[in-house]
C-alpha positions in Angstrom: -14.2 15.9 -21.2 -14.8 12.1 -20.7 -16.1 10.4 -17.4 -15.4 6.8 -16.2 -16.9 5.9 -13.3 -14.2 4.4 -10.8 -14.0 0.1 -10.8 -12.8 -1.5 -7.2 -10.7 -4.3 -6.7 -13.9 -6.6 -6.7 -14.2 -5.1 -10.9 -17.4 -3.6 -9.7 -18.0 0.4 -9.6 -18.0 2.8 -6.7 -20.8 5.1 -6.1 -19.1 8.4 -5.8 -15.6 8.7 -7.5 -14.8 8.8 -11.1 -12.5 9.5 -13.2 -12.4 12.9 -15.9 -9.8 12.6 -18.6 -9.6 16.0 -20.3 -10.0 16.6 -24.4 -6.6 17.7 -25.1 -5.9 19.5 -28.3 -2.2 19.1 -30.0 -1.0 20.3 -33.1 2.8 21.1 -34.0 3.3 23.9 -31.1 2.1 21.5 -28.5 -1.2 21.0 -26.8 -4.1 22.6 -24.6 -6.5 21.3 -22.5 -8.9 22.4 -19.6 -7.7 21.5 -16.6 -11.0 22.6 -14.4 -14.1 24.3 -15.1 -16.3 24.7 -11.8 -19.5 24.5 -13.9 -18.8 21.1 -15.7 -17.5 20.0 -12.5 -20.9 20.8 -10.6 -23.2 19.7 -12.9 -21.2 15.8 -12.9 -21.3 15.3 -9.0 -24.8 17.5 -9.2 -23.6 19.7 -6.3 -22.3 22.6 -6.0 -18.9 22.2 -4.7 -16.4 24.7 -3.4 -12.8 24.2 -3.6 -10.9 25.8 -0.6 -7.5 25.0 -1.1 -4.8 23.9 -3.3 -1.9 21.5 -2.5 1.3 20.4 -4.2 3.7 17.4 -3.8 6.7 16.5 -5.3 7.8 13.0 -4.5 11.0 11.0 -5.5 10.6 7.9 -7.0 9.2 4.8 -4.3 7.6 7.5 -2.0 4.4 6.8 -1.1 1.7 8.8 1.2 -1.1 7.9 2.9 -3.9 6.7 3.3 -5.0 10.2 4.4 -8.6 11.4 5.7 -10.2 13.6 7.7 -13.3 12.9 9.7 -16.5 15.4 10.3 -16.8 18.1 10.2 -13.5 18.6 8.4 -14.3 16.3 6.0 -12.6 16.6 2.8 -13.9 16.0 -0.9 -10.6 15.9 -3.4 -10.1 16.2 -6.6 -6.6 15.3 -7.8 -3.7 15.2 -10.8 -0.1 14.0 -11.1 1.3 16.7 -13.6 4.8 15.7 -13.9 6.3 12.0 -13.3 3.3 9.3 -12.6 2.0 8.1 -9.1 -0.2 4.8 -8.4 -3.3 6.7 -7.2 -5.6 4.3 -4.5 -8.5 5.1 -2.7 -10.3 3.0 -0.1 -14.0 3.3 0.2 -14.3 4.2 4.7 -18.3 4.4 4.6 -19.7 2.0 7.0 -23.3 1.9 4.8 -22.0 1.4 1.2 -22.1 -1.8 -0.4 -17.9 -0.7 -1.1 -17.3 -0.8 2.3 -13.3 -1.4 2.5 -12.6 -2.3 -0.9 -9.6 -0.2 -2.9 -9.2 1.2 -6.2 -5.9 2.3 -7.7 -5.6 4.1 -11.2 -2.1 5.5 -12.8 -2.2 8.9 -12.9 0.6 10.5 -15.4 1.3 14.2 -17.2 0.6 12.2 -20.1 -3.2 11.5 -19.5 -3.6 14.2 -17.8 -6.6 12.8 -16.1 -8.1 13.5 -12.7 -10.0 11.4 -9.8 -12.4 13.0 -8.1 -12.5 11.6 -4.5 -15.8 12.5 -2.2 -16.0 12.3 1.3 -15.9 9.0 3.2 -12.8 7.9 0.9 -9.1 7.1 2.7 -6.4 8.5 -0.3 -2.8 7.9 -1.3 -0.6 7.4 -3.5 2.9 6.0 -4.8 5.3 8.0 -6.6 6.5 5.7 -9.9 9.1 8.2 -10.9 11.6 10.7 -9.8 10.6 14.4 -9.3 6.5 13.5 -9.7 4.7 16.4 -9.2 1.1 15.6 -7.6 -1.7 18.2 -7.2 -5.2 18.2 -5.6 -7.8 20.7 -4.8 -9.8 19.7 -1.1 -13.1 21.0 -0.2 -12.3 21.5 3.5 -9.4 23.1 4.7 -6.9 21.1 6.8 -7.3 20.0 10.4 -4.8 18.1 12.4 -7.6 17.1 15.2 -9.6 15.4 12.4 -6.7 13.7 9.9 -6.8 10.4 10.3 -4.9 7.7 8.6 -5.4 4.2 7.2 -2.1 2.2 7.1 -1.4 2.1 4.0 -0.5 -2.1 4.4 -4.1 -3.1 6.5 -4.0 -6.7 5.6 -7.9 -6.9 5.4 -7.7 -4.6 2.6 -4.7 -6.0 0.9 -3.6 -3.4 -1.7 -2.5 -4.4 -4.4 0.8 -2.0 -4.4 3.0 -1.5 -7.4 7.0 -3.6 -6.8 9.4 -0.8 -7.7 11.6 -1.7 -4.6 12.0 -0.4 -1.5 9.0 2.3 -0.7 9.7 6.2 1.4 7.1 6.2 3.5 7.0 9.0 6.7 6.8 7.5 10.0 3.4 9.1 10.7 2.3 6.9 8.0 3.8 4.4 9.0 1.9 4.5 12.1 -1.7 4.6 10.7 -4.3 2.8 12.3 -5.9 -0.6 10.7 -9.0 0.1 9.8 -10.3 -2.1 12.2 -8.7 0.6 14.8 -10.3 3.2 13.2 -13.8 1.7 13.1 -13.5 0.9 17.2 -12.7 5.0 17.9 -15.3 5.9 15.5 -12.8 7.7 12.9 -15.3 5.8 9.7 -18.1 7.9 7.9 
């Protein structure tokens, strides 16, 4: 298993997320490759960390969800995998004492890479489908709460994602109602 830390749209690193790209092992049947281990897991965020839930997307090409949190004390860490298409995976750093404060990542995630971003708590998440039938998976360390989702539109202009053009995006009109993050930081919805 390799680890990259996670690099922001500034080209520095985050304190928090990285990225774990699996040894995969391929010979004429195929391949293999371990897709979780709770022990390796533990000892890289050096805390032992309980995964309560499993969720599953599929998303037709141009989709895109988010950006998805929830607040105390439903707060969520996740740790998530595209494992059929590929999606545009972002993350947007919501914790009002980090040096990262507002700034975005976003790392392809593919069932050829197999790799996985592991997204603690104080992080908004999405992500944009980049082909058809994309299957995306994550495990979540809370289990969901309605009274504490919150979202981030995905299109805040003092964030300024740098989205993917692959035309028109699908985007749900709850997300198309999230809250700039300037919103969310006057009702208190930041970590």
């Amino acid at each position: 298993m390799k680890i990259k830390k996670c690099k922001h749209n500034k080209e520095g690193f985050f304190e928090g997320p990285f990225i774990i790209s699996p040894e995969i092992y391929s010979d004429n049947r195929g391949c293999f490759f371990e897709s979780w281990n709770s022990r390796q897991f533990n000892n890289l965020i050096k805390k032992n960390n309980i995964f309560v839930q499993d969720n599953q997307s599929t998303s037709h090409k141009g989709v895109l969800r988010g950006m998805h949190y929830q607040i105390p004390p439903m707060d969520q860490g996740k740790l998530v995998r595209c494992t059929h298409g590929s999606v545009y995976d972002v993350i947007v750093d919501l914790r009002l004492n980090s040096d990262t404060f507002s700034l975005w990542s976003g790392i392809k995630l593919n069932a050829n890479n197999n790799s996985q971003l592991w997204i603690p708590t104080g992080f908004a998440h999405g992500f944009l489908s980049l082909e058809k039938d994309t299957i995306f998976e994550y495990k979540v360390t809370n289990y969901w709460s309605k009274n504490h989702e919150k979202s981030l539109r995905w299109d805040d202009s003092t964030i300024n994602i740098n989205w993917p053009e692959i035309g028109i995006f699908n985007i749900s009109c709850k997300d198309n109602e999230g809250l700039s993050l300037e919103k969310l930081k006057s009702y208190n919805y930041l970590f």
